[in-house]
N, CA and C atoms as an extended XYZ file, in Angstrom:
162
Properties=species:S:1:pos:R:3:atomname:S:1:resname:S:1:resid:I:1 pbc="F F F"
N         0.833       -1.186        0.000 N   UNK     1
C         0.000        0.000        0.000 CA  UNK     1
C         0.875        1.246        0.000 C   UNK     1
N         0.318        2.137       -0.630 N   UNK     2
C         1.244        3.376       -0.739 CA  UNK     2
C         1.159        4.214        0.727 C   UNK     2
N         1.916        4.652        0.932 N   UNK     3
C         2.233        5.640        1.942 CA  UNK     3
C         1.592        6.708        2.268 C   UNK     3
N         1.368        7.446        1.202 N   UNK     4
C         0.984        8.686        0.802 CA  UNK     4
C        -0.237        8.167        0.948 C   UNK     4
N        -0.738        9.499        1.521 N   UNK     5
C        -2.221        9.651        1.149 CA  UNK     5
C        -2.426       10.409       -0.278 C   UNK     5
N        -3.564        9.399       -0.671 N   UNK     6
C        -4.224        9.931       -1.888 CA  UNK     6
C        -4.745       11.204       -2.125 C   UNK     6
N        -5.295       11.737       -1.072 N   UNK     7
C        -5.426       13.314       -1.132 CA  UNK     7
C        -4.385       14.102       -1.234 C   UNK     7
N        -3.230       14.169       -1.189 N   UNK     8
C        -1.983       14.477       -1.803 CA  UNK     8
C        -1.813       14.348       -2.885 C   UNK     8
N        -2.109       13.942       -3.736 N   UNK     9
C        -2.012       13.625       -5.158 CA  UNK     9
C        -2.752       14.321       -5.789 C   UNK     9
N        -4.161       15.067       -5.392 N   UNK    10
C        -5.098       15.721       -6.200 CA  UNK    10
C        -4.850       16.978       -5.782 C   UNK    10
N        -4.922       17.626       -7.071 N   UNK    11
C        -4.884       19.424       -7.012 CA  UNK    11
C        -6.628       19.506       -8.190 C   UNK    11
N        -6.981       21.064       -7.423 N   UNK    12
C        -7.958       21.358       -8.025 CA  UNK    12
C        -7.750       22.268       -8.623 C   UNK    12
N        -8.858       22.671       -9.800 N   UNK    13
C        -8.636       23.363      -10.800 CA  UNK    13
C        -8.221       24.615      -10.530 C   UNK    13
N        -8.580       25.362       -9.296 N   UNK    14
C        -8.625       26.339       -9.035 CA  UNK    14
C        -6.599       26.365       -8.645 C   UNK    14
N        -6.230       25.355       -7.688 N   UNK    15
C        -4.896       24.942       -7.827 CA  UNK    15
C        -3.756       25.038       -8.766 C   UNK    15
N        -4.611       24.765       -9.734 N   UNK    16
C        -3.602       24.670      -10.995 CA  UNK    16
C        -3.535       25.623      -12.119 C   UNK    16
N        -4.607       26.484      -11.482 N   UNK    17
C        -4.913       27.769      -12.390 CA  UNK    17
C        -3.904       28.946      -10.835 C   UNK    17
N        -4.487       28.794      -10.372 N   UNK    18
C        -2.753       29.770       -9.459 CA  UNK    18
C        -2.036       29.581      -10.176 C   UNK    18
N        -1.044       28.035       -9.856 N   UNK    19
C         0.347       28.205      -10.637 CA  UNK    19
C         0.844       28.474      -11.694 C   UNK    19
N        -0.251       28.508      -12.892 N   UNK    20
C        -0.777       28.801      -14.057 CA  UNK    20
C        -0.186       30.687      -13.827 C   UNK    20
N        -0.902       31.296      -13.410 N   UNK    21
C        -1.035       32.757      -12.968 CA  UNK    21
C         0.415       33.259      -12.730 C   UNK    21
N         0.852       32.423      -11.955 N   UNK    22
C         2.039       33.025      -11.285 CA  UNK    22
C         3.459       32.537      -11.765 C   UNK    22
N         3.436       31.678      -13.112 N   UNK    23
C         4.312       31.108      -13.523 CA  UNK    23
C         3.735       32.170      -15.303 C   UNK    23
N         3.031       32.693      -15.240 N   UNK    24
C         2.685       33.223      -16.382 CA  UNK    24
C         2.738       35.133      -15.950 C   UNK    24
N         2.807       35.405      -14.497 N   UNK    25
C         2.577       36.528      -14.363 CA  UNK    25
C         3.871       37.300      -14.647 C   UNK    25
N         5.334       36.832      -14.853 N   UNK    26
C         6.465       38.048      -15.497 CA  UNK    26
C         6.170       38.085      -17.145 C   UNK    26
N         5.211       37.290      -17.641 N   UNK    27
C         5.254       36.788      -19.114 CA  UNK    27
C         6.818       36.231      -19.743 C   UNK    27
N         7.587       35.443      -18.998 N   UNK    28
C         8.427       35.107      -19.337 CA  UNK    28
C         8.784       33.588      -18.873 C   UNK    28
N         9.013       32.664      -19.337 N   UNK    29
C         9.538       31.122      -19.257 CA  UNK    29
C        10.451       31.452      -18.817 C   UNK    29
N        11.610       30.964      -17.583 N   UNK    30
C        12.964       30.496      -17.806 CA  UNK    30
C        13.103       28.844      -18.179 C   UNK    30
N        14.012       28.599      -18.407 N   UNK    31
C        14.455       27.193      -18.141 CA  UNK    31
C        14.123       26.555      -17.431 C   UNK    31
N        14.252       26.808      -16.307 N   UNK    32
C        13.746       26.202      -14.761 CA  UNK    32
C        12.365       25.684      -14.608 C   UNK    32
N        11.413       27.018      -15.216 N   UNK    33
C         9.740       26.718      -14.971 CA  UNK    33
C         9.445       26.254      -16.180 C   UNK    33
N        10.236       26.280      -17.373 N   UNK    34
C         9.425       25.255      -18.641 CA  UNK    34
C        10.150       23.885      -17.908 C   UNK    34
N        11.067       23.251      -17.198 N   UNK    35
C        11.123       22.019      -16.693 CA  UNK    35
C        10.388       21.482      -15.809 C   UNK    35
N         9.815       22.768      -15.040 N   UNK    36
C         8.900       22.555      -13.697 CA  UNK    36
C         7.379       22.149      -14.315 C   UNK    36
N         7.219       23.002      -15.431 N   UNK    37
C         6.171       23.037      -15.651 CA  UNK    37
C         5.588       21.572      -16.462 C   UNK    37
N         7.053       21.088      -17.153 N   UNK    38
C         6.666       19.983      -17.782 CA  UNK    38
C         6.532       18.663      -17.223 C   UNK    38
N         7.363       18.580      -15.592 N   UNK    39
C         7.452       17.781      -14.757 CA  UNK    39
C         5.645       17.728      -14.339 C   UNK    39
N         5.013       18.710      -13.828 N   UNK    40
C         3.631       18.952      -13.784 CA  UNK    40
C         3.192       18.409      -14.578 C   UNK    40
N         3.316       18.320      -16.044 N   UNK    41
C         1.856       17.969      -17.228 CA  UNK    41
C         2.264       16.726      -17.213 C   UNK    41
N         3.559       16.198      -16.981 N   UNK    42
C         3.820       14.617      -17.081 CA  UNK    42
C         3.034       14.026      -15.842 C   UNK    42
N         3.410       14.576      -14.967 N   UNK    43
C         2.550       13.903      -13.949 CA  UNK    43
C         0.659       13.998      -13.649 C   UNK    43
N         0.571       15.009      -14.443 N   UNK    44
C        -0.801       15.081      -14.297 CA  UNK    44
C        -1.015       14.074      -15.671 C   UNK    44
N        -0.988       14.178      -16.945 N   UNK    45
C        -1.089       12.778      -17.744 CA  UNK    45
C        -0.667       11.532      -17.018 C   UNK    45
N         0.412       10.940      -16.306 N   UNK    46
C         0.195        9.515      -16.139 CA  UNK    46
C        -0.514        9.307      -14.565 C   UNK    46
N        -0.882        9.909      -14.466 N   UNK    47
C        -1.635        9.660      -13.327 CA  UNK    47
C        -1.063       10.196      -11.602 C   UNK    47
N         0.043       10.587      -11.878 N   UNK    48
C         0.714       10.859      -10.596 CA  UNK    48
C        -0.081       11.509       -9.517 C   UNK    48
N        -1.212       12.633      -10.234 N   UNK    49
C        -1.496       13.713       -9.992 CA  UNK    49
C        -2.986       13.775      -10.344 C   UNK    49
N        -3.650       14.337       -9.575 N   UNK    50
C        -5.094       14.221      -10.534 CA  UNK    50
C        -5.565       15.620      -10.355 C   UNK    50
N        -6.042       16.168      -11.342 N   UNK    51
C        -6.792       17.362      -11.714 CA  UNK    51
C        -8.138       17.160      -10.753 C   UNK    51
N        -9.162       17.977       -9.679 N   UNK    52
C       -10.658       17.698       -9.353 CA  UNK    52
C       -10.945       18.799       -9.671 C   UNK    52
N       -11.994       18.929       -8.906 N   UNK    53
C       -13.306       19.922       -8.792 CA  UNK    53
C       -12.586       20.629       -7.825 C   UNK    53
N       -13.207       22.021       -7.995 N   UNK    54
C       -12.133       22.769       -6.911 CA  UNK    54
C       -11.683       24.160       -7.189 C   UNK    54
């Protein structure tokens, strides 16, 4: 059994629209947050992570 609680794993929309905001608010990518950011969409596609209501 996993360790983690499963409620750890879910971010809500409202969640992911912050980091959205604030990774978009200098209007500029570095390096760093297009890796961060892609580490995010990988994990929200295979399941790491789940998108809810929220």
């Amino acid at each position: 059994m996993d360790s983690q609680d499963s409620s750890d794993r879910r971010w809500t929309v409202s969640d992911y629209d912050k980091i959205m905001k604030i990774v978009h608010a200098d209007q500029h990518l570095d390096d760093q947050e297009k890796n961060l950011l892609k580490q995010l969409q990988d994990m929200l596609a295979n399941g790491t992570i789940k998108r809810v209501a929220g």
